[in-house]
SEMITOR-547332 format. One line per 10 residues: number of its first residue (from 1); their letters; for each residue x, y, z of N, C-alpha, C. Coordinates in steps of 0.2 Angstrom, whole numbers, always signed. Layout:
<atoms>
NUM> A> X,Y,Z,X,Y,Z,X,Y,Z | ...
</atoms>
This chain:
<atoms>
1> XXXXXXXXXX> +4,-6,+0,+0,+0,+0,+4,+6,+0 | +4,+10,-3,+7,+17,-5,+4,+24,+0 | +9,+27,-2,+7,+34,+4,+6,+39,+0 | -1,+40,+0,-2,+48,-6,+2,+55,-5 | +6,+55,-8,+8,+62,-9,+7,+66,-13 | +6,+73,-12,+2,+77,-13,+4,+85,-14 | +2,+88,-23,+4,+94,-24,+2,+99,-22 | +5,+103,-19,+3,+108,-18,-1,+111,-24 | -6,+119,-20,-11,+123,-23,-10,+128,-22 | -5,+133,-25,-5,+141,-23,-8,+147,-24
11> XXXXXXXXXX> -11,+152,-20,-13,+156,-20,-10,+164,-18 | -9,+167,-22,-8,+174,-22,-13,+177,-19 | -12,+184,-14,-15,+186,-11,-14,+195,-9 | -17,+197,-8,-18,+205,-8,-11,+205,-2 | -11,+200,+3,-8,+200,+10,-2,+196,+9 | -2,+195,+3,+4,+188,+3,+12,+190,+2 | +16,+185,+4,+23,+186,+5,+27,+180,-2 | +34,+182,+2,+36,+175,-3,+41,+169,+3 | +38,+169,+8,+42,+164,+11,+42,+158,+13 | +34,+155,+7,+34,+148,+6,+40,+146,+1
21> XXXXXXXXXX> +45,+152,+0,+51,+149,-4,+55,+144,+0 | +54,+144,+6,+58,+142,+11,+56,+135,+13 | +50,+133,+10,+48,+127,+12,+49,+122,+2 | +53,+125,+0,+59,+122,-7,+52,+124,-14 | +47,+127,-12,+43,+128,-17,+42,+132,-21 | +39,+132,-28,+42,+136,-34,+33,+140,-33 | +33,+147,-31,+29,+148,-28,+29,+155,-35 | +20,+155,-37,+20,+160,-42,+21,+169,-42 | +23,+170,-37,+24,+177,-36,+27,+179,-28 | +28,+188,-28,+29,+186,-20,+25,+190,-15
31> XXXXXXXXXX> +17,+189,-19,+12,+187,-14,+7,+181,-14 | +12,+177,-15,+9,+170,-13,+8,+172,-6 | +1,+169,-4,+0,+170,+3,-2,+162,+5 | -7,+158,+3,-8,+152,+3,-2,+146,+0 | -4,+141,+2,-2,+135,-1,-6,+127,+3 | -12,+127,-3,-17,+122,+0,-13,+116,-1 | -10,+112,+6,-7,+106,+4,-9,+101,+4 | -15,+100,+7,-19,+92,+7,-25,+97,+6 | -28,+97,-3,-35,+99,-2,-39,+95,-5 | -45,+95,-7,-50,+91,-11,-55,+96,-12
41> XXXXXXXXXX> -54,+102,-13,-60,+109,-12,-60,+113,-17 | -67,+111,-22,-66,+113,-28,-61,+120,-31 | -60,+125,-26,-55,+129,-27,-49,+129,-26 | -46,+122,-27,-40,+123,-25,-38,+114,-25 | -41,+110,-28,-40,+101,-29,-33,+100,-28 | -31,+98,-24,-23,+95,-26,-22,+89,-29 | -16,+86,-34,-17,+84,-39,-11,+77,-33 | -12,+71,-35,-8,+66,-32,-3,+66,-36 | +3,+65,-34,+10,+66,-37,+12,+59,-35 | +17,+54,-40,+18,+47,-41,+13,+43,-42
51> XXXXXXXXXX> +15,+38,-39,+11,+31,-37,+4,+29,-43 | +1,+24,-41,-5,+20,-44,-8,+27,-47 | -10,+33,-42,-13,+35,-45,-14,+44,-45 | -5,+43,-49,-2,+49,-51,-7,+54,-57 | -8,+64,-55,-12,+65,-58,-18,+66,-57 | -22,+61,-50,-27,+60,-51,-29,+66,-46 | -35,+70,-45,-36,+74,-40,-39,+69,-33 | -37,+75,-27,-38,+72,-21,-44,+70,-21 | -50,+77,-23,-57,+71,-23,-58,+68,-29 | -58,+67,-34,-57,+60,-36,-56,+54,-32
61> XXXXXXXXXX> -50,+51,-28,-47,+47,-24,-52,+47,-18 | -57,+52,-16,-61,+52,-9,-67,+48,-16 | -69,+48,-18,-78,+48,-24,-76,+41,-27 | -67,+39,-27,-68,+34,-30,-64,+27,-26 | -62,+29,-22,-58,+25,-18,-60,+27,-10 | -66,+25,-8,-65,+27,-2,-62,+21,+4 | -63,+17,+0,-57,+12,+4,-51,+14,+9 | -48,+19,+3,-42,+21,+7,-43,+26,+11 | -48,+27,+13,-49,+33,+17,-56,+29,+24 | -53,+23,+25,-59,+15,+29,-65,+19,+27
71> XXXXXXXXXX> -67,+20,+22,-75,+20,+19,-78,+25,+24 | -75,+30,+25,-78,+36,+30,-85,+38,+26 | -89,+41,+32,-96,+44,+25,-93,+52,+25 | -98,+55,+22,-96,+61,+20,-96,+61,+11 | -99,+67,+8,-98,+68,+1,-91,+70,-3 | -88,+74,+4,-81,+76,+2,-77,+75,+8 | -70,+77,+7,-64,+76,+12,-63,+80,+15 | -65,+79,+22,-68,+82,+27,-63,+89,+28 | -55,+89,+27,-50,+91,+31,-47,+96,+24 | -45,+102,+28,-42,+106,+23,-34,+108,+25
81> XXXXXXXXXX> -28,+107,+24,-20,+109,+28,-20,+114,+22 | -16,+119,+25,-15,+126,+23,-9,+128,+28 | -5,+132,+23,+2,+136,+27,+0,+141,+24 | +1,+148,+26,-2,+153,+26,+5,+159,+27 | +7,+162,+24,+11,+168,+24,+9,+176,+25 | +7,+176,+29,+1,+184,+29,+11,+190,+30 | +12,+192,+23,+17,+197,+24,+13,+202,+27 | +7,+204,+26,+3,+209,+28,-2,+207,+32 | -8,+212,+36,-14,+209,+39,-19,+206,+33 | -22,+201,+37,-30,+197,+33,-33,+201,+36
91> XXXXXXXXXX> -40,+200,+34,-45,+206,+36,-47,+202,+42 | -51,+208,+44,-54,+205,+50,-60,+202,+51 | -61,+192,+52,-66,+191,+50,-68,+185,+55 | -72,+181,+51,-78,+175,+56,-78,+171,+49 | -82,+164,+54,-83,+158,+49,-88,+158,+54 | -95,+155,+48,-101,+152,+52,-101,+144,+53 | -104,+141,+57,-103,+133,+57,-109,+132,+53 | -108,+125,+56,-111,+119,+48,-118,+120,+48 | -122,+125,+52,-130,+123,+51,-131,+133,+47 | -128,+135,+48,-128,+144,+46,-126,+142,+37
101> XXXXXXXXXX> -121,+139,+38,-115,+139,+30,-120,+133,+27 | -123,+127,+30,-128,+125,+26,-135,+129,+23 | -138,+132,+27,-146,+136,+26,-143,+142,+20 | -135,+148,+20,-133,+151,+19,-128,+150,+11 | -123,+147,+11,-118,+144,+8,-120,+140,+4 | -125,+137,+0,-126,+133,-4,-124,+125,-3 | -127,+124,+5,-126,+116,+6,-117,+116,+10 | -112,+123,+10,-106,+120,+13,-104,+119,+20 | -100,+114,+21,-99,+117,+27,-97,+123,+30 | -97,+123,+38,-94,+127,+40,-88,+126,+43
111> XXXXXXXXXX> -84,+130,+46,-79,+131,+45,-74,+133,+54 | -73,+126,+55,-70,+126,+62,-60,+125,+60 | -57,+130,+63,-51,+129,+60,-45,+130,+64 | -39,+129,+65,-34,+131,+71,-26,+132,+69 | -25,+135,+70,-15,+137,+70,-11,+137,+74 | -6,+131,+68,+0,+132,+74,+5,+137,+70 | +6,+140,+75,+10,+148,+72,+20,+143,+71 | +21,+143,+64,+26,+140,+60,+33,+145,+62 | +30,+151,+62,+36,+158,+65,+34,+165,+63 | +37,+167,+67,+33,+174,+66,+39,+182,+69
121> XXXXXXXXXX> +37,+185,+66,+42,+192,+68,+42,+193,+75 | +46,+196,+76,+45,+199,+86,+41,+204,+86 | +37,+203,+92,+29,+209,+93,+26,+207,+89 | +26,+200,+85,+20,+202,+82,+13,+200,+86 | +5,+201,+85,+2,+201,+86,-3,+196,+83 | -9,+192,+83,-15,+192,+78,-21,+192,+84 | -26,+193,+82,-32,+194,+82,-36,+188,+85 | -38,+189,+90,-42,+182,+92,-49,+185,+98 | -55,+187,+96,-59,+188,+98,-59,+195,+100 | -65,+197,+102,-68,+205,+104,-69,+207,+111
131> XXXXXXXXXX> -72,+214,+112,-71,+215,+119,-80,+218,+119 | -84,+216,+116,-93,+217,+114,-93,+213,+121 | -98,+218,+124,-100,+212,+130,-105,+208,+130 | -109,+210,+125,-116,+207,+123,-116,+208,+114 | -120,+206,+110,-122,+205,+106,-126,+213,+103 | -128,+216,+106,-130,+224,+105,-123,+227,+105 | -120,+228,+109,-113,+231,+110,-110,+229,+102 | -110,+223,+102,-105,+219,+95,-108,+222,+90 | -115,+222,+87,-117,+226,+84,-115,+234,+82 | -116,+237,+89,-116,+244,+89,-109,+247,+86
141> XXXXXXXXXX> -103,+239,+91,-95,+244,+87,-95,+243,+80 | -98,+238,+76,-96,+236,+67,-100,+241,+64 | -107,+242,+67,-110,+248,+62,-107,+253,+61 | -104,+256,+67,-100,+262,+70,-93,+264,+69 | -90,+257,+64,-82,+257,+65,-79,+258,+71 | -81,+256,+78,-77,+257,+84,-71,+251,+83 | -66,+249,+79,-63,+246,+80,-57,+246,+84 | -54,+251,+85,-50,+247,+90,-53,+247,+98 | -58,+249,+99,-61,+247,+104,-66,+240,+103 | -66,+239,+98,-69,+232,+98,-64,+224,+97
151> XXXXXXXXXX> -59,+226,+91,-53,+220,+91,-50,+220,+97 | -50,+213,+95,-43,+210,+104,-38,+205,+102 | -32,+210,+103,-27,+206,+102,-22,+204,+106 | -19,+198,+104,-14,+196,+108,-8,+195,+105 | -4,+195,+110,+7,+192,+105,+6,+187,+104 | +9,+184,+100,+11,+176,+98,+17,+177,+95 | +19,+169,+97,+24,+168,+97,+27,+162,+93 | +32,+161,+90,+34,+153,+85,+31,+146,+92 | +27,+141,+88,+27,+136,+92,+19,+137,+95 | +18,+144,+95,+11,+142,+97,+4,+140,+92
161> XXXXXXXXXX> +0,+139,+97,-6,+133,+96,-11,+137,+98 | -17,+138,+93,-26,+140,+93,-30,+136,+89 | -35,+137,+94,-41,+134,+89,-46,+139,+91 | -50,+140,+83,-53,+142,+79,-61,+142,+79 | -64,+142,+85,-70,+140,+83,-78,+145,+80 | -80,+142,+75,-85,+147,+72,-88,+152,+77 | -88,+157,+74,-90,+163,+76,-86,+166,+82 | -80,+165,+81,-73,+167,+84,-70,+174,+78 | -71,+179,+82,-69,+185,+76,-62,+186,+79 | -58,+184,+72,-49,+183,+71,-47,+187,+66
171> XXXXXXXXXX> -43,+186,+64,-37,+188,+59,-30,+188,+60 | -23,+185,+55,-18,+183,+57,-15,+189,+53 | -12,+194,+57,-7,+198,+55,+1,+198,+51 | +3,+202,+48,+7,+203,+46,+14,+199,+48 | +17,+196,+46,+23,+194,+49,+22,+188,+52 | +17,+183,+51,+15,+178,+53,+15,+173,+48 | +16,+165,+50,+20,+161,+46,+16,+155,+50 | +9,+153,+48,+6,+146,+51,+4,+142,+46 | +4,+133,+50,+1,+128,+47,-8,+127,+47 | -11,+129,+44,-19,+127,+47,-22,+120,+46
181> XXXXXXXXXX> -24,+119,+49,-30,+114,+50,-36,+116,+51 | -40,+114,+44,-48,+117,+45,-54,+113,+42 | -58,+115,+42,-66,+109,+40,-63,+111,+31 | -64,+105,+28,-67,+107,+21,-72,+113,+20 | -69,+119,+21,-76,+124,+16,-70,+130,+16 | -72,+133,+11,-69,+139,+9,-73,+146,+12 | -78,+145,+14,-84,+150,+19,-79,+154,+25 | -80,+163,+22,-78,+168,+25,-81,+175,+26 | -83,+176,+32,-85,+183,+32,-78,+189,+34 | -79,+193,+28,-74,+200,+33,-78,+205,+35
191> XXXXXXXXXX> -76,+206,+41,-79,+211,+47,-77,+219,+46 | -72,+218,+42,-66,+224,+41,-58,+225,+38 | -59,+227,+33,-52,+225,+28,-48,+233,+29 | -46,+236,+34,-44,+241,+36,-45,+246,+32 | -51,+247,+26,-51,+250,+19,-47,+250,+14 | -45,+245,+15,-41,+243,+8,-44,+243,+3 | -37,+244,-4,-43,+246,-10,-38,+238,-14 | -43,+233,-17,-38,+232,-23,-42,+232,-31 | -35,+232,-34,-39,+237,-42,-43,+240,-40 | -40,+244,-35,-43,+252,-37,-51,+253,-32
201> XXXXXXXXXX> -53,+246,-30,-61,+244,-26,-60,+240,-20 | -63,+243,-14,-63,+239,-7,-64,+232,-8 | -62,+227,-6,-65,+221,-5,-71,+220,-3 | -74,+214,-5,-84,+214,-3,-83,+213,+6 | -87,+217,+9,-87,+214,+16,-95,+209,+16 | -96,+208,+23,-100,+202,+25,-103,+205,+31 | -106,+210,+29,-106,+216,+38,-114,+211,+40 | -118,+211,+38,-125,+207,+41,-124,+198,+43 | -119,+194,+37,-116,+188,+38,-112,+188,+46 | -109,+192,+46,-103,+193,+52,-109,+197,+59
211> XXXXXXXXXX> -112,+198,+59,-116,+202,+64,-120,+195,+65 | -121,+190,+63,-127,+185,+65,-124,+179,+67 | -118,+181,+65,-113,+173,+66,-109,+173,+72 | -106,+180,+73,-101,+182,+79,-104,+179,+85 | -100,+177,+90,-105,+173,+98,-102,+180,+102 | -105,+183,+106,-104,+188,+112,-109,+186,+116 | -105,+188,+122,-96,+189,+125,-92,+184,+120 | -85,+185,+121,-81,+183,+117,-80,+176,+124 | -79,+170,+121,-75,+168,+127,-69,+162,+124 | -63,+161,+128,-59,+158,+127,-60,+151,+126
221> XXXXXXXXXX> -59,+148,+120,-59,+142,+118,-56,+138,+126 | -62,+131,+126,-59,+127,+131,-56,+121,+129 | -57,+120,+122,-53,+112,+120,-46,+110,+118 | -44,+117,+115,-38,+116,+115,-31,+117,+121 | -30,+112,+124,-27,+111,+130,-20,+106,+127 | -14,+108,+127,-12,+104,+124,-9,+98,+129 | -8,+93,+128,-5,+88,+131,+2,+85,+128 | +5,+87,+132,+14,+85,+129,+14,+76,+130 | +19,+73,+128,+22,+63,+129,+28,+66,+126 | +33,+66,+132,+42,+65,+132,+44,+58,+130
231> XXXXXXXXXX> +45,+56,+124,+47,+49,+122,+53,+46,+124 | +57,+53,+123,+66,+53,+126,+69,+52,+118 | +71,+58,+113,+72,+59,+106,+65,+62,+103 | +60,+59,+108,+54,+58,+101,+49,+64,+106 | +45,+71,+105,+42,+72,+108,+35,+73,+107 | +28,+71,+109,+23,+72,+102,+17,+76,+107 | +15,+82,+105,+11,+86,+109,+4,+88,+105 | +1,+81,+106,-8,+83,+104,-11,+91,+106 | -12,+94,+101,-15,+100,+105,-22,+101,+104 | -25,+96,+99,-34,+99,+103,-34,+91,+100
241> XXXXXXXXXX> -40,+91,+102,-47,+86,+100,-53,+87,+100 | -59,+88,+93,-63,+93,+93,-66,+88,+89 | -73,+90,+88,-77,+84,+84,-76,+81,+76 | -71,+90,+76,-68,+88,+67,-62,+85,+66 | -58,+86,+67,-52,+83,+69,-47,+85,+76 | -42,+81,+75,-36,+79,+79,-30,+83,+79 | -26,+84,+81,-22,+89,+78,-14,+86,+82 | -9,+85,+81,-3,+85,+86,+2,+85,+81 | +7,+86,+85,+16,+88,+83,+19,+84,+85 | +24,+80,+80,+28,+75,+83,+37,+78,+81
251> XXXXXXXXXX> +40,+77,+86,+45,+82,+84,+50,+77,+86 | +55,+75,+82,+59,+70,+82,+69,+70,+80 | +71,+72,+85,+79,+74,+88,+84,+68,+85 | +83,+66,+78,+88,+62,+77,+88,+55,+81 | +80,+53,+80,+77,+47,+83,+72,+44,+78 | +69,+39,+82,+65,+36,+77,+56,+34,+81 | +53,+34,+81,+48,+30,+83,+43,+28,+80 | +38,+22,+80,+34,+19,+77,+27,+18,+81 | +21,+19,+73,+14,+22,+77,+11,+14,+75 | +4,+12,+76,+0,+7,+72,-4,+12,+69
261> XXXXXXXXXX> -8,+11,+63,-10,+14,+61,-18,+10,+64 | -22,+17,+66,-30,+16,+69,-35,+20,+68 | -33,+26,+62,-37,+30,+60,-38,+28,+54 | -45,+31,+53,-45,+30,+42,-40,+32,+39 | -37,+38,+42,-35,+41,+38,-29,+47,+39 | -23,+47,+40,-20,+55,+43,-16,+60,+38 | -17,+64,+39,-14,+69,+36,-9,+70,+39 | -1,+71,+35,+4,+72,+39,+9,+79,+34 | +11,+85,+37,+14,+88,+35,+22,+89,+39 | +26,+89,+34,+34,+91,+34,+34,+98,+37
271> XXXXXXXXXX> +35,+101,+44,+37,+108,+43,+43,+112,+47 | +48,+106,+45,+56,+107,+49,+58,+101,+49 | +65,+101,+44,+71,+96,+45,+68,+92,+39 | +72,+83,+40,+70,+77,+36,+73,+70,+40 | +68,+68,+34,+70,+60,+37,+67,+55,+34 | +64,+50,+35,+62,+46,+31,+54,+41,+37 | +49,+40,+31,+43,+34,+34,+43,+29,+30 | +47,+24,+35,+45,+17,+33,+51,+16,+25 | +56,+19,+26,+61,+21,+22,+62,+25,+16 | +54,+28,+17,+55,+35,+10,+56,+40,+14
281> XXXXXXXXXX> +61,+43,+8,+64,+52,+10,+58,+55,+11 | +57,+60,+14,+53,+65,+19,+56,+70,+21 | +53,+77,+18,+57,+84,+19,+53,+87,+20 | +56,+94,+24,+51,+101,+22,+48,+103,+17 | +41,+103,+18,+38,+105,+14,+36,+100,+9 | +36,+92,+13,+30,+88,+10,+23,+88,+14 | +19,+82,+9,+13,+85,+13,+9,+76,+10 | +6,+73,+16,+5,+66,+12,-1,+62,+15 | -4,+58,+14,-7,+55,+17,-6,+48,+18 | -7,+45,+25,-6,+38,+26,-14,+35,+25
291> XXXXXXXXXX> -17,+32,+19,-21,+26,+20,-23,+22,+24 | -30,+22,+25,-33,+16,+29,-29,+9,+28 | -27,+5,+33,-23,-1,+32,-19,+0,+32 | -13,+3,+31,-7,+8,+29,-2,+1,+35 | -4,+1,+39,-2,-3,+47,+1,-1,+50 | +8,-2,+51,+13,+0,+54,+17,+6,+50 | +18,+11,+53,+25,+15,+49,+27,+17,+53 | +35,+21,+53,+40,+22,+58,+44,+28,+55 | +45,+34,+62,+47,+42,+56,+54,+37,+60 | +58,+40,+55,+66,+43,+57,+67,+47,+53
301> XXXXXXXXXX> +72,+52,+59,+77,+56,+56,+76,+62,+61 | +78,+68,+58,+78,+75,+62,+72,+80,+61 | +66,+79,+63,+60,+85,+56,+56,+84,+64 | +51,+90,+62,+44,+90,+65,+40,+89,+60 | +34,+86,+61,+28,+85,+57,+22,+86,+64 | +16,+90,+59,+12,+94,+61,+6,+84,+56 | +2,+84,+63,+0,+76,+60,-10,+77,+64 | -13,+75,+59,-20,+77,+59,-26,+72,+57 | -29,+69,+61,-35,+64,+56,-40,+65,+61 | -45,+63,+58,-54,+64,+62,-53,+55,+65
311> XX> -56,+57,+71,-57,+49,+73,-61,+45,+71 | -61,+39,+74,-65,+33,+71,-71,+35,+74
</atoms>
């Protein structure tokens, strides 16, 4: 059984940098802001590279082979990985969940999502919740543009870890460098794009979308709680567990360890060092899936890997 790897999807961006150079990729500009590494999202398909079934897009292999994915249900592939380069700010915005983005969004999901910050300038800052205390207040600062008394920000720092949950008003700043993990959908409202113009015209906002989806009070996510396992070489720190997916980092010092496999399905990304699974070469800046069945596999070598699947 083979290990799907998987081409990147690049997007250029109003916010974007060029320091997906860094992860060896030939990136089409230097505001590439995106690179969808495991997608199957009509906006952004990623295409299998080698194997049986070199060429073929990811949701083709989910529509035609679900086998390899233990026959999960679902019409698409639930998980979306994303490294994200914001040289500049994203706007300031929300996702709605899955009952709002289905009645609204034509049937999509919605969009629960989380970051682990890859690196980031000193001082930087992003965006994770408001200071509205109620739902009138929240209203009153967006009609009003009361922004900086509405936005709450906090520092971050390289290594750190958020989750994401719908109707969480975020945005990741300039100079920030993460891997995402998030539900299949592309569904985004902007609350506020500091009035930027491009070609010449503001970006669409989503001011009555973002007014109905926001939760106030803001309150602190409680599932993301990470839990560290010191292997001794091998370090692996689960940081959330949530109804859509798993999320952990296994970070490996010129060591080796071996997993069973017990999920349908994992997504695993390269984002520091190399080494080898189960004795294929593995570098920065791969991005691959292990198959249902897959069994046993074993990292070695010096890398972290950012590793993700939905449970059984």
């Amino acid at each position: 059984m083979e290990l799907i790897f998987l081409k990147p999807v690049f997007k250029e961006m109003i916010w974007g940098g060029n320091k997906l150079k860094e992860f060896g990729y030939d990136i089409p500009g230097d505001d590439t802001g995106e690179c969808w590494a495991i997608s199957a999202h009509p906006n952004g398909d990623c295409l299998i590279k080698d194997g049986e079934f070199n060429g073929k897009t990811l949701s083709w292999l989910w529509e035609n082979h679900k086998e390899l994915f233990g026959n999960s249900e679902g019409d698409r592939y639930p998980l979306l990985i994303k490294i994200i380069d914001a040289k500049d700010d994203l706007s300031i915005q929300v996702h709605p969940d899955d009952n709002y983005a289905k009645a609204n969004e034509n049937g999509s999901f919605g969009k629960t999502e989380c970051w682990y910050i890859l690196d980031c300038e000193p001082g930087t800052k992003i965006v994770i919740g408001h200071n509205a205390k109620d739902h009138a207040e929240l209203e009153n600062m967006i009609r009003n543009a009361r922004w900086s008394e509405f936005i709450r920000e906090i520092p971050v720092h390289k290594g750190d870890f958020f989750q994401i949950d719908p109707g969480t008003l975020h945005a990741i700043k300039g100079g920030t460098l993460i891997l995402e993990t998030q539900q299949n959908s592309d569904v985004t409202y902007r609350v506020y794009d500091y009035d930027r113009l491009q070609n010449g015209k503001p970006r669409q906002l989503h001011v009555q979308q973002s007014i109905d989806v926001i939760k106030a009070p803001f309150e602190e996510n409680a599932n993301a709680k990470p839990v560290v396992s010191d292997l001794g070489g091998c370090v692996i720190t689960r940081f959330v567990k949530c109804p859509y997916y798993t999320v952990e980092k296994i970070e490996l010092k010129d060591s080796q360890i071996s997993f069973d496999m017990e999920d349908p399905f994992i997504n695993m990304s390269v984002v520091e060092g190399n080494g080898n699974i189960n004795g294929i070469n593995i570098k920065k800046g791969d991005h691959f899936i292990i198959p249902s069945g897959y069994g046993e596999y074993t990292l070695d070598g010096n890398m972290t890997i950012i590793r993700s699947f939905v449970e059984n």
